[in-house]
C-alpha positions in Angstrom: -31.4 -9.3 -11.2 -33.2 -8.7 -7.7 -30.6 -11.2 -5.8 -28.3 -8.9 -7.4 -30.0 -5.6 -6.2 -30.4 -6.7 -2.7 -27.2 -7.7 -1.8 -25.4 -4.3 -2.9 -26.0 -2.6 0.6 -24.3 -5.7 2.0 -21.4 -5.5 -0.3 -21.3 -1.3 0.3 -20.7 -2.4 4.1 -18.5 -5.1 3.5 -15.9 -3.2 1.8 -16.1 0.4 3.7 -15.4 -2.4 6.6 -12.6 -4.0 5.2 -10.9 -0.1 4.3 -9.4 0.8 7.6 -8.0 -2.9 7.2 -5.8 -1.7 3.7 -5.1 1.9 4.5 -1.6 1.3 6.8 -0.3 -1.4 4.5 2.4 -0.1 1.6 3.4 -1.8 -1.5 5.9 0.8 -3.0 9.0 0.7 -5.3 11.6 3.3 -6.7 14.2 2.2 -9.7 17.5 3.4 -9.8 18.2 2.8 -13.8 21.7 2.7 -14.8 21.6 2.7 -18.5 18.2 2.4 -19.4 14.8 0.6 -18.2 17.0 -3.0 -18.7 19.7 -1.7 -16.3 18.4 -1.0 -12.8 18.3 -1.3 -9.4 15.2 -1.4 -7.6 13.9 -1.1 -3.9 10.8 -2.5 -2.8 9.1 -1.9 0.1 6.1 -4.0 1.3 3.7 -4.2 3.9 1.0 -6.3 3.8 -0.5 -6.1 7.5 -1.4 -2.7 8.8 -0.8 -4.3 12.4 2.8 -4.9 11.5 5.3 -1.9 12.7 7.6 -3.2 10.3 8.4 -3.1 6.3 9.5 -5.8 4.6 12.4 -4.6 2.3 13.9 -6.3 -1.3 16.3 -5.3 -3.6 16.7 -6.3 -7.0 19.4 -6.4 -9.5 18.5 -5.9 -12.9 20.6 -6.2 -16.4 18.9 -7.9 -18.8 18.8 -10.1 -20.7 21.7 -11.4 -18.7 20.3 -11.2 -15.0 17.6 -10.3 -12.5 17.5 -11.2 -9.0 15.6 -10.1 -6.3 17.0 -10.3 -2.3 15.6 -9.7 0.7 17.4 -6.8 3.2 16.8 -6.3 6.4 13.0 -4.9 7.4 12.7 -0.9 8.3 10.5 0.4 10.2 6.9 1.9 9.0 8.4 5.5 8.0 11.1 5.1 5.7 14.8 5.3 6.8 16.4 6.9 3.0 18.5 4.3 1.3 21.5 6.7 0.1 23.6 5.3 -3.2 27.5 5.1 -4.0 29.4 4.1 -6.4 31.5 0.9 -5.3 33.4 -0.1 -8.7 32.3 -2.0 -12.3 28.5 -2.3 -12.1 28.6 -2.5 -8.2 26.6 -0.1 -5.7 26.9 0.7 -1.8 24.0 1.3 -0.2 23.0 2.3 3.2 20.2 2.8 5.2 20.6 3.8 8.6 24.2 1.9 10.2 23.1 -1.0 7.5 25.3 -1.3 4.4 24.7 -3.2 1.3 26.3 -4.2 -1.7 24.5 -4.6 -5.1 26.5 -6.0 -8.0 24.7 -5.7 -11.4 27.5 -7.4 -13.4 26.6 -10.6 -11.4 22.9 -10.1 -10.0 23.8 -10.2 -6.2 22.9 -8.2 -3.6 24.5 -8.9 0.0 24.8 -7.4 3.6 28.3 -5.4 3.8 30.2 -4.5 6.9 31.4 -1.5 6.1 33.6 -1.2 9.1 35.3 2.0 8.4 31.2 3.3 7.8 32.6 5.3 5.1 31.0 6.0 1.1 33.9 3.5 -1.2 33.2 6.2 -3.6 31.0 9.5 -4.8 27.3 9.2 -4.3 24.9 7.9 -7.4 21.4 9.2 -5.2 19.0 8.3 -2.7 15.9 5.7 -2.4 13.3 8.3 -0.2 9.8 8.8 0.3 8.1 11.8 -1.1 4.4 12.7 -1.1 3.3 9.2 -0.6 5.5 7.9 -3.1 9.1 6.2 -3.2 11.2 7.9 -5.5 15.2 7.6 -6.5 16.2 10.6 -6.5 19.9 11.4 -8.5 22.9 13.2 -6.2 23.3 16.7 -7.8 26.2 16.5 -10.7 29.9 18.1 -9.4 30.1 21.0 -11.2 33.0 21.5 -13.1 36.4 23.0 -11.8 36.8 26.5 -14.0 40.3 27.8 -13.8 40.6 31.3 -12.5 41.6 33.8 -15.2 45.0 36.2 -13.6 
């Protein structure tokens, strides 16, 4: 119980030394769900090394039972670029962050780069992957509200 004792300063100084190390790294995800919490799509963001100016970037495409994979996209740099969502057809997603465009198929599990030459949404927007008080968050596009006829 003494060894124990005497060694706490140590360890006190070992780890308020090793903080500044942790604080710039991120590990941070958002989900888009679909359906429900089986039916997703999912951005993570990770940064292991504070000295990095970079964040490595993943999507994954989620329906299960059926499928789950997770794929790489390109890095981004340390404050989040937003990742806006469209709709691109049967259980298939644009995204784009920045000029980059992506393509996340849930009916298949696949998730590829897309050039998107014309730069243009295939189709009305589903939301937006963005950072908000130190989190990541999906956050929905606002619903079209409904055409009213005028009364004569």
């Amino acid at each position: 119980m003494t060894f124990l004792r005497r060694q706490t300063p140590l360890r006190a100084f070992v780890l308020l030394a090793a903080l500044p190390l942790l604080v710039g790294c991120e590990n941070r995800t958002a989900s888009m769900m679909v359906d429900d919490r089986n039916h997703t799509v999912v951005l993570i963001r990770e940064q292991p090394y504070f000295w990095r100016d970079t964040v490595e970037q993943s999507i994954v495409a989620s329906r299960l039972p059926a499928c789950q994979r997770k794929v790489k996209i390109h890095p981004d740099r340390g404050a989040m670029t937003p990742i806006e969502v469209y709709e691109a057809g049967d259980l298939l997603w644009a995204l784009r962050q920045g000029g980059r465009w992506y393509l996340a198929s849930t009916g298949e599990c696949r998730v590829q780069d897309w050039d998107n030459a014309a730069s243009q949404p295939p189709g009305p927007p589903v939301g937006r992957f963005e950072p908000r008080a130190d989190a990541l968050v999906f956050t929905p596009a606002p619903k079209p509200q409904p055409v009213t006829p005028e009364k004569e």
